[in-house]
GUKOL-465223 format. One record per residue: x, y, z of N, C-alpha, C in turn. Coordinates in steps of 0.02 Angstrom, whole numbers, plus 50000, padded with zeros to 5 digits. Example, Ala and Ser with C-alpha at 12.3 -4.5 7.8 and 13.67 -1.06 7.14 Angstrom:
2
506604971650390506154977550390506604983550390;506424988850354506844994750357506455000250394;
END
This chain:
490
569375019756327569065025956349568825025256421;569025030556442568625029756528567925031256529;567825026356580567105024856603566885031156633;566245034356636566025040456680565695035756739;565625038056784565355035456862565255042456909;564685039756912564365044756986564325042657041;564805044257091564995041657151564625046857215;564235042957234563685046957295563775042557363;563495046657412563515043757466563045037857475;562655038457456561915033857464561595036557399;561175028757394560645028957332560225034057316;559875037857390559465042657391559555048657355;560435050257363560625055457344560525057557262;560115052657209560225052557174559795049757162;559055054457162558445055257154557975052957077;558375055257020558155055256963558195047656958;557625046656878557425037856862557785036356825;558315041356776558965036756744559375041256758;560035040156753560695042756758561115042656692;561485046256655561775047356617562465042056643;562705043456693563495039056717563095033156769;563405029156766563355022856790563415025856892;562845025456926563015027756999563495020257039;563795024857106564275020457125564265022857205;564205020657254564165022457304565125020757309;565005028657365565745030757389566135025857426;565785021057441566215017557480566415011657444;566125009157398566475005757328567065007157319;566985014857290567465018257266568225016757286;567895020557350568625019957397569005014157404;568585007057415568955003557418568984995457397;568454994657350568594990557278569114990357238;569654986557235570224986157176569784985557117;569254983357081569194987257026569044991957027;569154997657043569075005057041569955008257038;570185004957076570835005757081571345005857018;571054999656983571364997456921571144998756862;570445000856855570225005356798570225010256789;570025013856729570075019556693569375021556698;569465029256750568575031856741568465039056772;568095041956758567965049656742567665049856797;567745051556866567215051656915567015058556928;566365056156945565855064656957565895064857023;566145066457066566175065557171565295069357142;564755065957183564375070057220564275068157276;564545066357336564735065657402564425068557431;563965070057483563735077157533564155079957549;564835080057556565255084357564566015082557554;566425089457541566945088357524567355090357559;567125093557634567715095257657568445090057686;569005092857708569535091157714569555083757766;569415078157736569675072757787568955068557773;568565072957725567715067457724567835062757661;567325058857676567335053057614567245057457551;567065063257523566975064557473567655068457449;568115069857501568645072857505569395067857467;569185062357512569515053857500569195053357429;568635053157406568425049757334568895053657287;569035060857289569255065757242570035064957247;570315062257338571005063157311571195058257289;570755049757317571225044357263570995044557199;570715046857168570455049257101570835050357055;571415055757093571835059457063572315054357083;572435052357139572955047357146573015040857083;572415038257077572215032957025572515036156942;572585041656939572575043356864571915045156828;571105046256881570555046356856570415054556836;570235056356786570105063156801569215065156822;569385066156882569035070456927568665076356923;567975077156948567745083656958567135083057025;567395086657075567855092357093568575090157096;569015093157068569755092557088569805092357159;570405091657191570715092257247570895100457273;571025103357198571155108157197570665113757205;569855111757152569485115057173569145116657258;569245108657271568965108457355569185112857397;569945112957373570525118157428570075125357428;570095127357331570025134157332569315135657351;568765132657355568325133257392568175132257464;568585130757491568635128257561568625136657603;568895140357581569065147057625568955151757553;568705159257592568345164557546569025170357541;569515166357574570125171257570570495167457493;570175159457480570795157657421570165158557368;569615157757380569015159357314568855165257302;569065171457337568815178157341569125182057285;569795179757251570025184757186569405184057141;569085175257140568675174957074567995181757068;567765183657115567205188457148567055193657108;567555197657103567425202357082567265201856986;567595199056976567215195756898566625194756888;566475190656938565705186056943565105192156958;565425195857002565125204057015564755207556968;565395208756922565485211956865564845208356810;564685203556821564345200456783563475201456809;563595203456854562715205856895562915211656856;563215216156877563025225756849562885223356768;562765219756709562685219856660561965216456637;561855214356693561135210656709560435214756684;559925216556620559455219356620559045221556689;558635225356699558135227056744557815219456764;557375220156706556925211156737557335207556742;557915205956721558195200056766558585202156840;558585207656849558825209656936558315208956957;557645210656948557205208756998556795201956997;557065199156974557065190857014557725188157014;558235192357052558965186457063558745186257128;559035178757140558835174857197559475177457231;559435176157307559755176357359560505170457346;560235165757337560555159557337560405155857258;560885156957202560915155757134561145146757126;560955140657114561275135357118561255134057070;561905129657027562425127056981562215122156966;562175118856905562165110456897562505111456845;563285107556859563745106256794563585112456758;563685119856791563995125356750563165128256709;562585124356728562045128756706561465129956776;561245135556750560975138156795560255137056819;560075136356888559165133156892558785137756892;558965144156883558605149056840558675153756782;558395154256742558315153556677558635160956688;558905163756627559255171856623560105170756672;560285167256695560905170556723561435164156699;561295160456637561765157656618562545158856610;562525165156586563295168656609563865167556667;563265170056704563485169856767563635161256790;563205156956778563195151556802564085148456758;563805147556696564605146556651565185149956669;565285155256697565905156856740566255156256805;565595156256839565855149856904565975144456900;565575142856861566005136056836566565131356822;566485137856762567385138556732567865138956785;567715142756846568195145156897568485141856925;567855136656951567935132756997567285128156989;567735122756929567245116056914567045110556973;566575111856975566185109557058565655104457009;565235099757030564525097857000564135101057021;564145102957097563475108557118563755114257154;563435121057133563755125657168563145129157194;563475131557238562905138857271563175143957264;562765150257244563255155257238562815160357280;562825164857343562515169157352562715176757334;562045176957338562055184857313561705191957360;562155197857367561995202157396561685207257372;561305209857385560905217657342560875223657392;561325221957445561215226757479561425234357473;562035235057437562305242957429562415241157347;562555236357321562765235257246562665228857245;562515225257178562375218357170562965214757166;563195210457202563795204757207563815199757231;564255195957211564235188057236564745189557311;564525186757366564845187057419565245180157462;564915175157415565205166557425564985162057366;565265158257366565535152557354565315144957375;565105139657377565215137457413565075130457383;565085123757364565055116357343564085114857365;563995110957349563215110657358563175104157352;562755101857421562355093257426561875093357375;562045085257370561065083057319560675084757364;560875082957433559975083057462559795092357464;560395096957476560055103057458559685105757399;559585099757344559195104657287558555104557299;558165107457257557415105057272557545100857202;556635097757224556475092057197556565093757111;556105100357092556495101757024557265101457001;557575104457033558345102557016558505097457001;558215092057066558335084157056558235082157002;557565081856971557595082056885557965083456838;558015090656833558655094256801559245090056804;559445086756847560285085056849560355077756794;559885075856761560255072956734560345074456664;559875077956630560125084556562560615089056589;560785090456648561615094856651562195091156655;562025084656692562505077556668562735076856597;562185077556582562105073956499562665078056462;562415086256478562875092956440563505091856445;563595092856513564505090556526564785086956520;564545079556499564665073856495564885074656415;564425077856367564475078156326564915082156289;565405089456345565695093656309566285088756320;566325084656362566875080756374567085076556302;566525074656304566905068856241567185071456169;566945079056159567185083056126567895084456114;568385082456168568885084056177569365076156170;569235069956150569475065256160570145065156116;570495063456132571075063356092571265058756038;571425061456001571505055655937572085050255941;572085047255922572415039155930573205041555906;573245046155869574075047155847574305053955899;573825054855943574165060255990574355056356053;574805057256079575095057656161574795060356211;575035066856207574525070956253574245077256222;573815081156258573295086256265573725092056282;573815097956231574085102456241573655107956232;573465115256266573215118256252573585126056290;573575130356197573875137456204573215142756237;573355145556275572935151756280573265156956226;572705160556196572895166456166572115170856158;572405178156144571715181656158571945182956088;571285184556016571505184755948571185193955938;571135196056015570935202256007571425207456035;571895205256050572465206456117572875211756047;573165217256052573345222356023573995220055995;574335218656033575105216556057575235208656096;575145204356068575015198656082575945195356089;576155192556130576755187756126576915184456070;576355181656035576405179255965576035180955927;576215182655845575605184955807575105179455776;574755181155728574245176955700574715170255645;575345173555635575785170355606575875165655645;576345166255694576675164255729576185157055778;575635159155813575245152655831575135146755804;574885147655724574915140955698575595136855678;575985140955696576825137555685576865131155752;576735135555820576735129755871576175124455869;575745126455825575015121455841575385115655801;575655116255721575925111855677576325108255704;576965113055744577585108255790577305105355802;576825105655866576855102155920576355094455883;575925097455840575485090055809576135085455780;576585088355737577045084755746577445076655784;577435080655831577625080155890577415073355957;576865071655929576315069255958575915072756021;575845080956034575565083856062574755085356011;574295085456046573475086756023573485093356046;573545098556000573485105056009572875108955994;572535112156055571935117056051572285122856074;571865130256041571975136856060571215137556104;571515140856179570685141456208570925150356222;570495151156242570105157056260570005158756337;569935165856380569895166556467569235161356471;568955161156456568185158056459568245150956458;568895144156426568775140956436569345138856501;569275140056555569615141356603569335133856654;568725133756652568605128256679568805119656643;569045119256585569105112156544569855110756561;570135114856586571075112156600571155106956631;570865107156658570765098356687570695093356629;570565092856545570585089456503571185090156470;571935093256475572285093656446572935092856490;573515088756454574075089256486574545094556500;574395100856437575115102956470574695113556430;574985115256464574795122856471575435126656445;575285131956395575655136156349575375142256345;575495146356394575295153256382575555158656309;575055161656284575525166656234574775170656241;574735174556293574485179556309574815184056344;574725191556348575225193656385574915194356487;575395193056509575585189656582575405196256622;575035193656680575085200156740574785196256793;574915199756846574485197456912573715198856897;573305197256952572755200456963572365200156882;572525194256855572265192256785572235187956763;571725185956711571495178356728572115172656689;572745175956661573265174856636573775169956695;573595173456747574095169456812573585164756837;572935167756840572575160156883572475155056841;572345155456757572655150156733573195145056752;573805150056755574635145956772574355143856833;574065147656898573935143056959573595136856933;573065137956926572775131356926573095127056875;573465128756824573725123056793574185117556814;574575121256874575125118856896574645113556957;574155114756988573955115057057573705108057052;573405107956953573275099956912573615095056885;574475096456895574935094456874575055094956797;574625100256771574965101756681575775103856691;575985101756647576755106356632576335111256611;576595119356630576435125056600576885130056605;576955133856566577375140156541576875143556512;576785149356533577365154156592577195151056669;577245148856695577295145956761577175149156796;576735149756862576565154756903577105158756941;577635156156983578205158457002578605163356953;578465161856883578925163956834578565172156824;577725170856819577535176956816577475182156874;577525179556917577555181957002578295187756989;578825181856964579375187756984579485191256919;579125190056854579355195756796579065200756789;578345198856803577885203956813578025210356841;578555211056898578685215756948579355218056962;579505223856931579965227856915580495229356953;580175230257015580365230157079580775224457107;580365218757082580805212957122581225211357076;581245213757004581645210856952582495215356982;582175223857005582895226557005583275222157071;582905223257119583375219157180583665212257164;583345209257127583615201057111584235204757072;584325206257040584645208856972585475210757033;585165215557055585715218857110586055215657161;585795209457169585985203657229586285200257205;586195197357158586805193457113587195198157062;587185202257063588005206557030587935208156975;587195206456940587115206156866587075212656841;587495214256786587435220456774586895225156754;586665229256780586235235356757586225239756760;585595244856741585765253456741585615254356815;586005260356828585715261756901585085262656922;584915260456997584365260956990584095262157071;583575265457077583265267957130582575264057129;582335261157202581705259557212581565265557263;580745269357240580805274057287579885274057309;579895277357365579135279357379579145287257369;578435288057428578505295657421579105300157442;579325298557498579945301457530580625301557493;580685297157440581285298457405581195298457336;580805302257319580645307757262581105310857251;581235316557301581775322957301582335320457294;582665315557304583215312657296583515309557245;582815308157214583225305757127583585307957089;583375315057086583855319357029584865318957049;584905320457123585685318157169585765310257127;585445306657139585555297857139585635296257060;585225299957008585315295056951585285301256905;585115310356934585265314456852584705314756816;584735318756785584005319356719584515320656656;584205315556585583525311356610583605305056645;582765303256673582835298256702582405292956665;582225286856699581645284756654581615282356734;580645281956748580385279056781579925275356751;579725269356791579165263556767578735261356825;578345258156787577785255256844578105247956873;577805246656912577925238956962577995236456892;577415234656875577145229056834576895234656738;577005232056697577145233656640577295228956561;577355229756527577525225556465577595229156399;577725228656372577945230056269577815238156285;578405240856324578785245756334578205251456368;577645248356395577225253656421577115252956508;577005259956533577155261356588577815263856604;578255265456553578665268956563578855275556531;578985279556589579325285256568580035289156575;580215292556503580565295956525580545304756547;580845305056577580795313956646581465315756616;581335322656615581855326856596582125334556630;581565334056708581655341756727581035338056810;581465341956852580985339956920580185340756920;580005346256881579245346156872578985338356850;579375336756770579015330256756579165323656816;579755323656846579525319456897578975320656938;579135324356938578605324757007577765323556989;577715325956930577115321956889576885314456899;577375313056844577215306756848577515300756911;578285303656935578205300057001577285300157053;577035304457051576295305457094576105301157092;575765301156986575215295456948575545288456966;576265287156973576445279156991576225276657057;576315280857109576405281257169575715280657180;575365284157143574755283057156574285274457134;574615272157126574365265457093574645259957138;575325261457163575805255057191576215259657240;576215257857291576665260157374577515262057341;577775259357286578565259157276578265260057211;578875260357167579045261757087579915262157056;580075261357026580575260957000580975267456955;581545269456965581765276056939582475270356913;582785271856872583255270756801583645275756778;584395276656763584585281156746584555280356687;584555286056638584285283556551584915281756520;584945276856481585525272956459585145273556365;585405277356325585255279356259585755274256210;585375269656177585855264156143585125263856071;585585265256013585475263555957584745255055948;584775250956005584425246555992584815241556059;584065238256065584145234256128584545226056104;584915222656141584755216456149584225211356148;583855207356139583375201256161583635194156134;583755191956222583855184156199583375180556231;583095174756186582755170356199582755162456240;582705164956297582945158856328582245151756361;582495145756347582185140656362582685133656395;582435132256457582585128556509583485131356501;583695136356521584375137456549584845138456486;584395139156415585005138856362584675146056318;585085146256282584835150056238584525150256163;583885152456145583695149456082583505155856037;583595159456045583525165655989584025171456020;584315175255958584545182055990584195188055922;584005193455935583885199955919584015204955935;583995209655885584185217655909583635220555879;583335223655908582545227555928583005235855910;582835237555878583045245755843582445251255877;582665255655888582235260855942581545264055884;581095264355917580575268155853580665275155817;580455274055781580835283755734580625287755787;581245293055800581165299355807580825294655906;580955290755920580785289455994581315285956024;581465285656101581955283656143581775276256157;581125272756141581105265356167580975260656093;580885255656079580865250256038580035250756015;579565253556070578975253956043578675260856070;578345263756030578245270056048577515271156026;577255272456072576235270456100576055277656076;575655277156049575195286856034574665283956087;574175293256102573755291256129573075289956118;573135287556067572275284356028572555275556036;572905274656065572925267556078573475262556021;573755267055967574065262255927574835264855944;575065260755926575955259955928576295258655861;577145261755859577425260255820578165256655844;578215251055802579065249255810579625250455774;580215248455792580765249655758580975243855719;581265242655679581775236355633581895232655698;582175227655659582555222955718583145217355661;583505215355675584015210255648584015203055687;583895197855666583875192855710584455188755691;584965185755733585445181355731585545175755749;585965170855722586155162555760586195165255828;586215161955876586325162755944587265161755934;587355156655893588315157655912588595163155875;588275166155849588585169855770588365178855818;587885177555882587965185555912588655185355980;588765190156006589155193456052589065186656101;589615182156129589415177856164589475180856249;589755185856258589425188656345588885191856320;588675194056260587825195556279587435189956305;587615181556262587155175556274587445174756337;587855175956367588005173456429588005176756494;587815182756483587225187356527586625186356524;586235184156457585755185756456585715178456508;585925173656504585555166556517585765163256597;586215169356609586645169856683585805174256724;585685178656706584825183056725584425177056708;584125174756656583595169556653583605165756713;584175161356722584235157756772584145158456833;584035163956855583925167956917583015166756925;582685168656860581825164956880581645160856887;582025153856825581865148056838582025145056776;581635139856760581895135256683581485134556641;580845140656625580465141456579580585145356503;580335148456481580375153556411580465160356440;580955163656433581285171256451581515173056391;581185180956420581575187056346582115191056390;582665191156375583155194456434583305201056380;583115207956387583185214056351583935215556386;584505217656351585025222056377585205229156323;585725229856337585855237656312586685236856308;586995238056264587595235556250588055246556262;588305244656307588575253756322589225252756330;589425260056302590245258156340590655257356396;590265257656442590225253556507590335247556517;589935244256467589865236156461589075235756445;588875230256450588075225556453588025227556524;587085231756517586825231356560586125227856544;585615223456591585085220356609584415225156600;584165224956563583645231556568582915227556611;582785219656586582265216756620582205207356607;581855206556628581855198256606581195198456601;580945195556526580215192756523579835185956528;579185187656562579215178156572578775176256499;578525180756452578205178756375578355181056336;579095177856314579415185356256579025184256180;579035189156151578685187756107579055184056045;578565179056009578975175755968578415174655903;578735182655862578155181355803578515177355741;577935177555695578105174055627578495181255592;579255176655560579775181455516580115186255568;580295186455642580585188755664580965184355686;580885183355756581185180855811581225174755777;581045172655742581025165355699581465165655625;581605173355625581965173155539582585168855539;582965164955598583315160855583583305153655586;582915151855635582915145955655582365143955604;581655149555594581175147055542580775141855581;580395135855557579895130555600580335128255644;580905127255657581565124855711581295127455781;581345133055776581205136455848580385134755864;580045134255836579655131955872579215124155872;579565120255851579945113155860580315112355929;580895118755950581135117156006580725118656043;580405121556045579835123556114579435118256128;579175116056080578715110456061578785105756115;579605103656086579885097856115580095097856174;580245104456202580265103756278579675104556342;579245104056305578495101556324578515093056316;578605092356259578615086456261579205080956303;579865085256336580215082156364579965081856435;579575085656437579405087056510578945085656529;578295081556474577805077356486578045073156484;578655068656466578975061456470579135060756529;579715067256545579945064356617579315064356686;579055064856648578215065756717578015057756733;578265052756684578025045856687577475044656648;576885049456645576335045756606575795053056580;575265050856557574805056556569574555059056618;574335066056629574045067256673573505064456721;573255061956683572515059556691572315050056643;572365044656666572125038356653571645038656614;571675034156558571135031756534570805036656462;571205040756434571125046256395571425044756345;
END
């Protein structure tokens, strides 16, 4: 088991009469071969971390060593500038407007962190989600009250900036974190640390309630240590090898800064940030689609100015969609220039471009399931009663679907599998749902997903625990070819 160590600049820095981790001055650290050659959990509290300082050096051979680290390398970056920490903000924001009366009138100017709890009493929330964000040992967070209450920075925090109470404090917030840590140790018949995100409140989830404990079983199997976390445990990824999204994917959600930071820690993860970058967006899906020859419905990217022109270009009906979208919502179909012009507005009004489609009417879609460049499921998704798409949304928030038939992958249409996996390949070598439409035209491309959904008794009615065994295992091929664990000493 790795050793914990608190690596400071000087003795001073590290005020309190016992210490929970064994202290270690930074310059040990750096350049003692036993440090080099052991296994150990280091806490950087350095006076500083910026780019090229000794506390900067403690964190990257850290990571170089195989030690797992806090602050990451990664965190340092994203705190370094308010242009790469500034998406987290508005969350943290969001978390003042919910704040009672008496506790707004004593928020401090300047809120400081110890290991994710707070040195004043009432804004624990707040403190546990910066945290999470961006696992630092000390943070500062300031705060503005000038037109609306918000966090306006960010920023890493010296020992010598606490006061003398804090100094106290830090070694019961040691103690806490130290302690959620060991919570997580891995058991002697696991390999590595795998952990699924899933939300168990999510409407329309990638996988159902079925379907999750199928991969948790694989993968224990497997010799993967499988946890389901939650947006909230966003800060512990740093304790796990390898990242498995089955939430559904978007920008500007804490779904992708997961995939960032997972990748940024060296987890294998799917959906992969690149992967959600280009599925997410409708827009970039049609032009990719159109650049390599791949077949699809026609299609118009338009702004305001080429509105009037759709009906010439693609006919009514049409179907238009949003940039960004999933399990068939944000799209519509138009049947007369008034309704464009409707809802072309409401799109336009959200995103500079949007996407127009000529309507292609087929009894039931295609879906093949693709993983690293092959193919592992095929389905046919049947349109919802009495509706033109596969899922058809009322507006009190619930939805209905259609049947579906699921097949061997060799036993369906083999230019469907070989369209579909000719498009996959175009995002990359993760998990893709490639939807087509089989016309007498030929196979056209309707979209590529980067989290297709893969519930229990569907998408699985053939392969059964198989399919997700193969998923399993190509996690697990891809934590082998990595050389070792993420992280030493675990």
């Amino acid at each position: 088991m790795a050793e914990a160590i608190l690596v400071v600049e000087s003795p001073r820095d590290w005020r309190a009469a016992e210490s929970p981790a064994r202290v270690v001055a930074a310059d040990d650290y750096l350049t003692d071969p036993a440090y080099a050659a052991g296994a150990f959990h280091v806490i950087n509290l350095c006076r500083s971390v910026r780019y090229q300082s000794t506390g900067y050096y403690c964190s990257l051979l850290a990571e170089a060593r195989g030690h797992r680290v806090i602050p990451s390398v990664a965190t340092i970056q994203d705190l370094s500038r308010k242009a790469l920490y500034g998406y987290e903000m508005p969350a943290l924001s969001a978390l003042l407007d919910k704040l009672p009366a008496e506790r707004r009138a004593v928020l401090p100017r300047q809120l400081h962190i110890l290991f994710g709890q707070s040195t004043v009493p009432g804004f624990e929330d707040l403190a546990r989600q910066a945290f999470g964000a961006f696992p630092a040992p000390l943070l500062e967070l300031e705060i503005s009250s000038d037109r609306r209450l918000a966090v306006t920075a960010l920023r890493t925090l010296a020992p010598r900036s606490l006061s003398e109470e804090a100094h106290q404090a830090l070694p019961a917030a040691l103690s806490g974190y130290m302690a959620r840590g060991r919570r997580r140790r891995r058991r002697r018949d696991f390999r590595f640390d795998m952990a699924i995100l899933a939300d168990p409140a999510e409407s329309q989830p990638p996988s159902d309630r079925g379907a999750l404990p199928r991969f948790a079983s694989a993968g224990r199997e497997l010799g993967l240590d499988v946890e389901f976390i939650r947006a909230r445990d966003f800060g512990r990824l740093a304790e796990f090898d390898a990242l498995f999204i089955r939430e559904t994917t978007r920008l500007g959600h804490h779904t992708y800064r997961f995939a960032r930071r997972a990748e940024q820690l060296g987890l294998v993860v799917i959906d992969d940030p690149r992967s959600i970058l280009r599925c997410t967006n409708k827009v970039y899906l049609a032009e990719l689609l159109a650049a390599n020859r791949i077949p699809a419905p026609r299609t118009a990217i338009f702004g305001e100015r080429e509105v009037d022109r759709l009906p010439d270009m693609l006919g009514f009906p049409m179907v238009l969609k949003t940039p960004e979208g999933a399990f068939s919502k944000g799209v519509f179909k138009v049947e007369t220039t008034e309704e464009l012009a409707k809802r072309a507005a409401e799109l336009l009004d959200e995103s500079e471009l949007a996407l127009a489609q000529e309507f292609v009417p087929t009894e039931f879609d295609w879906r093949v399931g693709v993983l690293n460049r092959q193919a592992l499921y095929v389905c046919q998704y049947e349109m919802a009663a009495a509706h033109w798409q596969i899922v058809k949304h009322d507006g009190d928030g619930k939805f209905q679907e259609g049947g579906f038939r699921t097949l061997a992958v060799d036993e369906a249409p083999a230019d469907v599998v070989r369209t579909a996996v000719r498009a996959a390949n175009l995002i990359g070598d993760g998990l893709y749902g490639v939807d087509l439409k089989q016309t007498a035209q030929g196979l056209r491309v309707i979209e590529i997903n980067d989290n297709p959904s893969i519930d229990r008794d569907v998408e699985d009615a053939v392969l059964g625990n198989e399919l997700y065994r193969r998923i399993m295992a190509e996690f697990l091929r891809r934590l082998e070819s990595r050389g070792r664990p993420n992280r030493a000493g675990r």
